[in-house]
mmCIF file of the C-alpha atoms, coordinates in Angstrom:
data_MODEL
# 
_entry.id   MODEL 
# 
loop_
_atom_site.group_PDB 
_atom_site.id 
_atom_site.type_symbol 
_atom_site.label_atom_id 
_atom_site.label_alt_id 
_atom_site.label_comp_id 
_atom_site.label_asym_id 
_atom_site.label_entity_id 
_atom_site.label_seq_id 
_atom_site.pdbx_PDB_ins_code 
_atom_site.Cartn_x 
_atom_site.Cartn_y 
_atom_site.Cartn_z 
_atom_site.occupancy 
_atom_site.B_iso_or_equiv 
_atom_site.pdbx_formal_charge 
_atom_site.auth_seq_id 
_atom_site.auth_comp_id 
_atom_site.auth_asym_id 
_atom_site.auth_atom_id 
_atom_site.pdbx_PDB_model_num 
ATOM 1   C CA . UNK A 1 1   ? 0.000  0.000  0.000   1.00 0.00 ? 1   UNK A CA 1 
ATOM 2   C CA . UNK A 1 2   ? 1.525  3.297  -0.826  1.00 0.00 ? 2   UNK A CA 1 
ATOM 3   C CA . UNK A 1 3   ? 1.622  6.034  1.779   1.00 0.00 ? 3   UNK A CA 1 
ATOM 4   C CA . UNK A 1 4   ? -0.105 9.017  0.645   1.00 0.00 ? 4   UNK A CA 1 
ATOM 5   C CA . UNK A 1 5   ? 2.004  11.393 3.017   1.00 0.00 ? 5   UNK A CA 1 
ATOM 6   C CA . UNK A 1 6   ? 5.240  10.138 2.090   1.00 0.00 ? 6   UNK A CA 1 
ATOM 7   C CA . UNK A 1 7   ? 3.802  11.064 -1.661  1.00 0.00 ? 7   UNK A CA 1 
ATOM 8   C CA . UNK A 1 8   ? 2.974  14.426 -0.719  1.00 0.00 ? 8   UNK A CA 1 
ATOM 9   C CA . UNK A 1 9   ? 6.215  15.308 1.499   1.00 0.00 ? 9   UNK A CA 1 
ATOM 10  C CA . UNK A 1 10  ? 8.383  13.788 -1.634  1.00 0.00 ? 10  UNK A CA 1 
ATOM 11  C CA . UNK A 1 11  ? 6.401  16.253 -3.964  1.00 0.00 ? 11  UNK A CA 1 
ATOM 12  C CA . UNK A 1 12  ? 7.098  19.006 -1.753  1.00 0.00 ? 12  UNK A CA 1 
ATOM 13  C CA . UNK A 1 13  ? 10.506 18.678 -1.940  1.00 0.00 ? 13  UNK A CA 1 
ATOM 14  C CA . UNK A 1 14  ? 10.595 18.220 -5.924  1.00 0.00 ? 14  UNK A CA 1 
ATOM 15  C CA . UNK A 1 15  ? 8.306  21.536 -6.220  1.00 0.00 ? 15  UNK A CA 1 
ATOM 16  C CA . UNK A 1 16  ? 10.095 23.546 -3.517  1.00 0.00 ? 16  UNK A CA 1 
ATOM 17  C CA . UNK A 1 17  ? 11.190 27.231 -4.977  1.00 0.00 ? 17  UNK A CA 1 
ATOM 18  C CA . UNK A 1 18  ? 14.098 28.795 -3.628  1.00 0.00 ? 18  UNK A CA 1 
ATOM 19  C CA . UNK A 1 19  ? 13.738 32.671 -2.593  1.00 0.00 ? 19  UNK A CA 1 
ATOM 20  C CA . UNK A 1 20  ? 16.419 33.578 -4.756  1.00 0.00 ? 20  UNK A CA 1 
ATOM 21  C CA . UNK A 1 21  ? 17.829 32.430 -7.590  1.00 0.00 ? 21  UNK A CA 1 
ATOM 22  C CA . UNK A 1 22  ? 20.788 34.363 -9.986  1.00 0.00 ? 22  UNK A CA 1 
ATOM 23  C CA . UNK A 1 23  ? 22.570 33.513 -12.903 1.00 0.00 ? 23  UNK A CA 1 
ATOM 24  C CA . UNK A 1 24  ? 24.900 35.219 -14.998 1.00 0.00 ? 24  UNK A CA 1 
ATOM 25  C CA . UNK A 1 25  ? 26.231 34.560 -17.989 1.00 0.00 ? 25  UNK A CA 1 
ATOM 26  C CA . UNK A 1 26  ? 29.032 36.464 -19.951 1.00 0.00 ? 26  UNK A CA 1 
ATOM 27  C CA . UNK A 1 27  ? 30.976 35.631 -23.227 1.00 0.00 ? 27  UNK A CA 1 
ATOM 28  C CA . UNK A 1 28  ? 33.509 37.819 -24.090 1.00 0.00 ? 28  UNK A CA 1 
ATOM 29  C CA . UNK A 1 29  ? 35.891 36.897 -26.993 1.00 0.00 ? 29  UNK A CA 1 
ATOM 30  C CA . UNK A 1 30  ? 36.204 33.575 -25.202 1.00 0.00 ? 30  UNK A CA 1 
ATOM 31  C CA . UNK A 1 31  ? 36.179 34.255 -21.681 1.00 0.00 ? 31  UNK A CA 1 
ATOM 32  C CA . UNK A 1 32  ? 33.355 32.640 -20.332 1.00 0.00 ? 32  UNK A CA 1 
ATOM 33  C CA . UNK A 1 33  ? 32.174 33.477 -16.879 1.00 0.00 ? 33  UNK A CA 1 
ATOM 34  C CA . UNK A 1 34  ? 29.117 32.188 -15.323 1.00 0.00 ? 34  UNK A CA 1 
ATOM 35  C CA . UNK A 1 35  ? 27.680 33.076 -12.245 1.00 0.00 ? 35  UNK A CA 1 
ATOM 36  C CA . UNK A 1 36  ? 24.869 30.534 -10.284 1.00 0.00 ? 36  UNK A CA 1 
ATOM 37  C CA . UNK A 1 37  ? 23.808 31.275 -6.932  1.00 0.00 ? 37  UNK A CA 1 
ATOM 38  C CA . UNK A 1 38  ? 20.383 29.262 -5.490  1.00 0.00 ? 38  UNK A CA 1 
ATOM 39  C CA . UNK A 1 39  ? 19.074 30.448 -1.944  1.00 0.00 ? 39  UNK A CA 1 
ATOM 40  C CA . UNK A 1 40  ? 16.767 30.095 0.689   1.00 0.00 ? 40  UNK A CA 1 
ATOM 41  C CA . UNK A 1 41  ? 18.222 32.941 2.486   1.00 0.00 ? 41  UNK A CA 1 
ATOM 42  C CA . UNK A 1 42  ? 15.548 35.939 2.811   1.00 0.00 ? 42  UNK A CA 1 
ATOM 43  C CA . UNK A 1 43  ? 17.882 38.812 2.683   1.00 0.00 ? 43  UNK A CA 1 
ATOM 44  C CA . UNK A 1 44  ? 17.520 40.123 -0.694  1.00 0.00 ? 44  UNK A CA 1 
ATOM 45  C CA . UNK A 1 45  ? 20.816 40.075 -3.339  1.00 0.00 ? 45  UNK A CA 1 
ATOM 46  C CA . UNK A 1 46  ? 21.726 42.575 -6.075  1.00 0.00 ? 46  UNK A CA 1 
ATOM 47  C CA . UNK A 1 47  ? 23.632 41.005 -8.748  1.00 0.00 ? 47  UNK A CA 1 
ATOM 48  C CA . UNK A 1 48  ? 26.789 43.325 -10.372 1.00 0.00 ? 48  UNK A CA 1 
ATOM 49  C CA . UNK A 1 49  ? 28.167 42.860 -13.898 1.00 0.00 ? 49  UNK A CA 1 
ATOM 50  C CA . UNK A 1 50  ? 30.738 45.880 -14.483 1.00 0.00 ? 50  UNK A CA 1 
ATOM 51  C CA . UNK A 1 51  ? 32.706 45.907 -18.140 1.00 0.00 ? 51  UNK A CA 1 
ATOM 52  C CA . UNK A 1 52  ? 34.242 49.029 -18.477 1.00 0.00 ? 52  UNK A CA 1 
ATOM 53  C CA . UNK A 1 53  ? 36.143 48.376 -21.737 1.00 0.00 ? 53  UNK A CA 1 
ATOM 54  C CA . UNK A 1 54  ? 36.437 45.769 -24.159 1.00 0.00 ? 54  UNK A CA 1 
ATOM 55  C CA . UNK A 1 55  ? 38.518 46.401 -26.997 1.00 0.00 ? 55  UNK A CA 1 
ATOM 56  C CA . UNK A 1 56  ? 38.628 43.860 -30.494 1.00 0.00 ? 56  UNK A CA 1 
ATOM 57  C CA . UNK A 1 57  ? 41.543 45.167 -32.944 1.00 0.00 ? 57  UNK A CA 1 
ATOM 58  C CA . UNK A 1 58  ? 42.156 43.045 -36.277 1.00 0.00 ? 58  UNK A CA 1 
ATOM 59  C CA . UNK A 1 59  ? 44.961 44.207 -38.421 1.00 0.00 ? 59  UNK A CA 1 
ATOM 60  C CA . UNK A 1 60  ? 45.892 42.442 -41.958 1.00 0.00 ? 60  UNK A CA 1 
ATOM 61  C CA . UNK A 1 61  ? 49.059 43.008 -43.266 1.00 0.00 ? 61  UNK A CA 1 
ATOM 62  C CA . UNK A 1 62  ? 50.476 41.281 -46.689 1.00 0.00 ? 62  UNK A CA 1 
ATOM 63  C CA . UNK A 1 63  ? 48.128 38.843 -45.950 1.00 0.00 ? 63  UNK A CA 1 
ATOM 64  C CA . UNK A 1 64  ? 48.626 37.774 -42.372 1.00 0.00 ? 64  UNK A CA 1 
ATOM 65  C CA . UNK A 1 65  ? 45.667 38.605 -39.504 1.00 0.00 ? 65  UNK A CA 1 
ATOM 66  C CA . UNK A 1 66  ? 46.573 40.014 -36.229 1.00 0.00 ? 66  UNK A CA 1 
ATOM 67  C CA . UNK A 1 67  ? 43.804 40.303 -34.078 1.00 0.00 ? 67  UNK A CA 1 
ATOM 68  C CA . UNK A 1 68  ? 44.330 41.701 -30.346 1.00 0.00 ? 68  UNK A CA 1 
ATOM 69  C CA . UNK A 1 69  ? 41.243 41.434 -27.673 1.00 0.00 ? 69  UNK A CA 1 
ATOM 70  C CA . UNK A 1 70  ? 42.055 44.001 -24.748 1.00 0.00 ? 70  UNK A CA 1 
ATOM 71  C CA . UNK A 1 71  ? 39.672 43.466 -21.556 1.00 0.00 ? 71  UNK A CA 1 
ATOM 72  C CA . UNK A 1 72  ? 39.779 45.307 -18.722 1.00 0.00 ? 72  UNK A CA 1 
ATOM 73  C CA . UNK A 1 73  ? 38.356 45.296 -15.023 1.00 0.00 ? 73  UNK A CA 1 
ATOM 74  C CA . UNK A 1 74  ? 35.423 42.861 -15.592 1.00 0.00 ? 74  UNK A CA 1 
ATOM 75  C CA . UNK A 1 75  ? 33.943 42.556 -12.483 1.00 0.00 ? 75  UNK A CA 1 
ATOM 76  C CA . UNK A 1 76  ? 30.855 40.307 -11.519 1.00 0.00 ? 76  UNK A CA 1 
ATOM 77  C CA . UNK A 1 77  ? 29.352 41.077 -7.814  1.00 0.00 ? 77  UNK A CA 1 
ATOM 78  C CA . UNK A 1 78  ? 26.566 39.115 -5.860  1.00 0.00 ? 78  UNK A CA 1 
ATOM 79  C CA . UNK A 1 79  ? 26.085 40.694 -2.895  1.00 0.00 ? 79  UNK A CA 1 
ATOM 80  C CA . UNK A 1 80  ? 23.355 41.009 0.238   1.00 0.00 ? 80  UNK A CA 1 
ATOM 81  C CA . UNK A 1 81  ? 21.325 44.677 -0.356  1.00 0.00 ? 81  UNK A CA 1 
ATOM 82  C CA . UNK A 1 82  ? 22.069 46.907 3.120   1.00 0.00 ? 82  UNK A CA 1 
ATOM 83  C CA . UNK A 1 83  ? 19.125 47.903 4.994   1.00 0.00 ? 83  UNK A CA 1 
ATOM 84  C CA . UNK A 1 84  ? 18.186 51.021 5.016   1.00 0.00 ? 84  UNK A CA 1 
ATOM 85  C CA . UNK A 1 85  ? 19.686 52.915 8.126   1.00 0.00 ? 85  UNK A CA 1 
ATOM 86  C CA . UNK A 1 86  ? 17.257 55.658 8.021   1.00 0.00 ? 86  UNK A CA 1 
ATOM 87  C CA . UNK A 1 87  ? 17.943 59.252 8.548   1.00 0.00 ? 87  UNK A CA 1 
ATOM 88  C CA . UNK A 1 88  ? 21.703 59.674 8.786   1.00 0.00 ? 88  UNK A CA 1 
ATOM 89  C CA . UNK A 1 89  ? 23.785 61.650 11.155  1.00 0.00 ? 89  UNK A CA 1 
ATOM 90  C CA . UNK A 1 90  ? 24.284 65.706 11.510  1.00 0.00 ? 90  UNK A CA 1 
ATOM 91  C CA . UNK A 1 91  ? 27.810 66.780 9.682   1.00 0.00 ? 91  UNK A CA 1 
ATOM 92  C CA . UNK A 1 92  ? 30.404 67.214 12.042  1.00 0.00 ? 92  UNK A CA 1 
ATOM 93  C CA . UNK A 1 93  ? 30.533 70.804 13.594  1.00 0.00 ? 93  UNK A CA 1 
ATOM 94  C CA . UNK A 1 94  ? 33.861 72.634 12.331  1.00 0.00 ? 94  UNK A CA 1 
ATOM 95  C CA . UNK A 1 95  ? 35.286 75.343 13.790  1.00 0.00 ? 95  UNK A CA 1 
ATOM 96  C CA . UNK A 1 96  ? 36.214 78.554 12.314  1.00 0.00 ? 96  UNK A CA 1 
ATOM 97  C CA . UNK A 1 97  ? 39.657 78.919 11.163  1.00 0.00 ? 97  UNK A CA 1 
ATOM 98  C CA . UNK A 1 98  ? 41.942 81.099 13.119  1.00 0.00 ? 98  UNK A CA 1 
ATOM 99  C CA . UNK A 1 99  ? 44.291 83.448 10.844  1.00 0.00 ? 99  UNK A CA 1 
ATOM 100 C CA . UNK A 1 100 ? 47.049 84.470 12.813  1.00 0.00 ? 100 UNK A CA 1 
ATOM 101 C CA . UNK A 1 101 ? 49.952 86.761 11.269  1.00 0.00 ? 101 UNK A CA 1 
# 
C-alpha cells in the first residue's frame, strides 16, 4: 500500500522554490564566466556585472591577420542589499579657522 504522506512530502521537496535564484552569464571573446547562486536565504541580493572596456583590434598586413582582444576590469558582484539605516547623522561641527599673522 503506498503512503499518501510520504507522496505528498516527496512532492514538496521536488516543487520547492528557492527565494532567490541568480545567474549570470558572460561571453567575451572567449572568456566565459558564469555566475549561479540558489538560496533560501531571505535577505535580498543585487547582482553586479561591471565591463568598463572591451577592446577587439584586427589588423591584416600582406596577408597575415593580427587580431588583439584588450579586456579590462570585468567585475561580476553578488552581494546582500544593506538595509536602510534611516535618517543619517548631523555633519560634524567645524570650527572657524583662526588666521594668525
Amino acid at each position: 500500500m503506498v503512503n499518501i504522506k510520504s507522496i505528498l512530502n516527496m512532492a514538496k521537496k521536488l516543487f520547492k522554490r528557492s527565494k532567490g535564484y541568480d545567474k549570470i552569464t558572460l561571453r567575451l571573446y572567449g572568456l566565459d564566466v558564469e555566475v549561479k547562486r540558489k538560496t533560501n536565504i531571505d535577505v535580498p541580493h543585487e547582482v553586479t556585472v561591471v565591463v568598463p572596456r572591451v577592446e577587439f583590434r584586427k589588423k591584416i598586413k600582406d596577408g597575415e591577420e593580427d587580431v588583439e582582444i584588450i579586456m579590462n576590469s570585468i567585475t561580476v558582484v553578488h552581494s546582500p542589499r544593506h538595509k536602510d539605516l534611516g535618517t543619517s547623522s548631523q555633519p560634524p561641527n567645524i570650527p572657524k579657522r583662526i588666521n594668525r599673522e
